[in-house]
C-alpha positions in Angstrom: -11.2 -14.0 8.8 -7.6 -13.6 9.8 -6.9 -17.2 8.6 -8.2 -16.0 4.7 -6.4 -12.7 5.1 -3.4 -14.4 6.2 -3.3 -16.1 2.8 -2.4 -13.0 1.0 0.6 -12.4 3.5 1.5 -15.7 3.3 2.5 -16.2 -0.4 -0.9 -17.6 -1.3 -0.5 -20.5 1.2 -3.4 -21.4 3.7 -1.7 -20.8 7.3 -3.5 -22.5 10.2 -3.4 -19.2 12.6 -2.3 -19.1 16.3 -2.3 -17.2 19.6 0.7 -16.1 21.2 0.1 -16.5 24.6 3.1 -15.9 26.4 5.9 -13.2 24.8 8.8 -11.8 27.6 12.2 -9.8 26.2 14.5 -10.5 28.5 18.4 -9.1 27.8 17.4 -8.3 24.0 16.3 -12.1 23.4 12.4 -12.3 22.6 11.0 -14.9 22.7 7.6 -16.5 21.7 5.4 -19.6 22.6 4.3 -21.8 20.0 6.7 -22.3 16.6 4.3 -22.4 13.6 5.2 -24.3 10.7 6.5 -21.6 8.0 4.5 -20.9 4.9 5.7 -23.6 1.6 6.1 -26.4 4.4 3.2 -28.9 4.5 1.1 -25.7 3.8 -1.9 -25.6 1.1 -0.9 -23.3 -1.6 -4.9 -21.8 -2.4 -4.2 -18.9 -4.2 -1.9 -18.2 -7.1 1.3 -16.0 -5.4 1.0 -13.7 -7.9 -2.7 -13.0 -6.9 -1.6 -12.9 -3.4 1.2 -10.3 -4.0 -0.9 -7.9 -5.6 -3.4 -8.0 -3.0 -0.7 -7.8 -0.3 0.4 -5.0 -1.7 -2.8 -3.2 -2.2 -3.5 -3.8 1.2 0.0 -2.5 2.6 -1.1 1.0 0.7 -3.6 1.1 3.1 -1.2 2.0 5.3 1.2 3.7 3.5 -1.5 6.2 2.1 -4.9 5.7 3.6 -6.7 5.6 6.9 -4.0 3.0 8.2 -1.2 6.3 7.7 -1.4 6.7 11.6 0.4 3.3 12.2 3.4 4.5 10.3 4.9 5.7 13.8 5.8 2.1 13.8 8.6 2.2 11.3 7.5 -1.2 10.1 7.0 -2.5 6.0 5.1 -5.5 6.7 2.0 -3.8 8.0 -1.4 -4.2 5.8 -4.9 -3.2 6.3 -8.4 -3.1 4.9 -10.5 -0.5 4.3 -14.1 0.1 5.8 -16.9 -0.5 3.9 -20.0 1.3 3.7 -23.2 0.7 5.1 -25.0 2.8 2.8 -26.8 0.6 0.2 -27.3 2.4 -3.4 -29.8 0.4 -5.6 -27.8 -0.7 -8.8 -28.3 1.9 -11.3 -29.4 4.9 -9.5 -27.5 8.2 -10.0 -26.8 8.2 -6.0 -23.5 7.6 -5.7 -21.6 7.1 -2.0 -18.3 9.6 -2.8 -17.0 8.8 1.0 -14.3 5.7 0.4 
């Protein structure tokens, strides 16, 4: 899952993902353990970018104005999320309609 959502954040290339195992901040310097390749290098572009911007951006509203508004304390742009889905089934058709979103 993280690998096919990453494609939206990546430009609409297909980014092998990896665990950070090891981060320390010593003296203001972080630093990280592995160095990933960067998205356009030897990446697969699988998704047209301006498909992937829109859903990027659809996604980083989440944060900025639905359930994901808590993680503005943050102070961070680059955050996206994904809303819930429901687990109420309505049979196609019916006038039942789920009004929670």
């Amino acid at each position: 899952m993280a690998r096919a959502y990453a494609v939206f954040a990546n430009g609409g290339y297909l980014i092998q993902p990896y665990f950070i195992h090891k981060s320390s901040m010593t003296a203001a310097i972080r630093s990280h353990s592995p160095t990933p390749p960067r998205a356009g290098m030897r990446a697969l572009r699988v998704l047209d970018p301006r498909n992937a911007f829109i859903m990027d951006n659809m996604m980083q509203d989440v944060m900025r104005y639905g359930h994901g508004g808590a993680r503005r304390a943050l102070s961070r742009v680059d955050l996206a999320g994904k809303t819930g889905t429901t687990n109420e089934f309505v049979e196609p058709g019916s006038p039942v309609t789920n009004r929670r979103w």
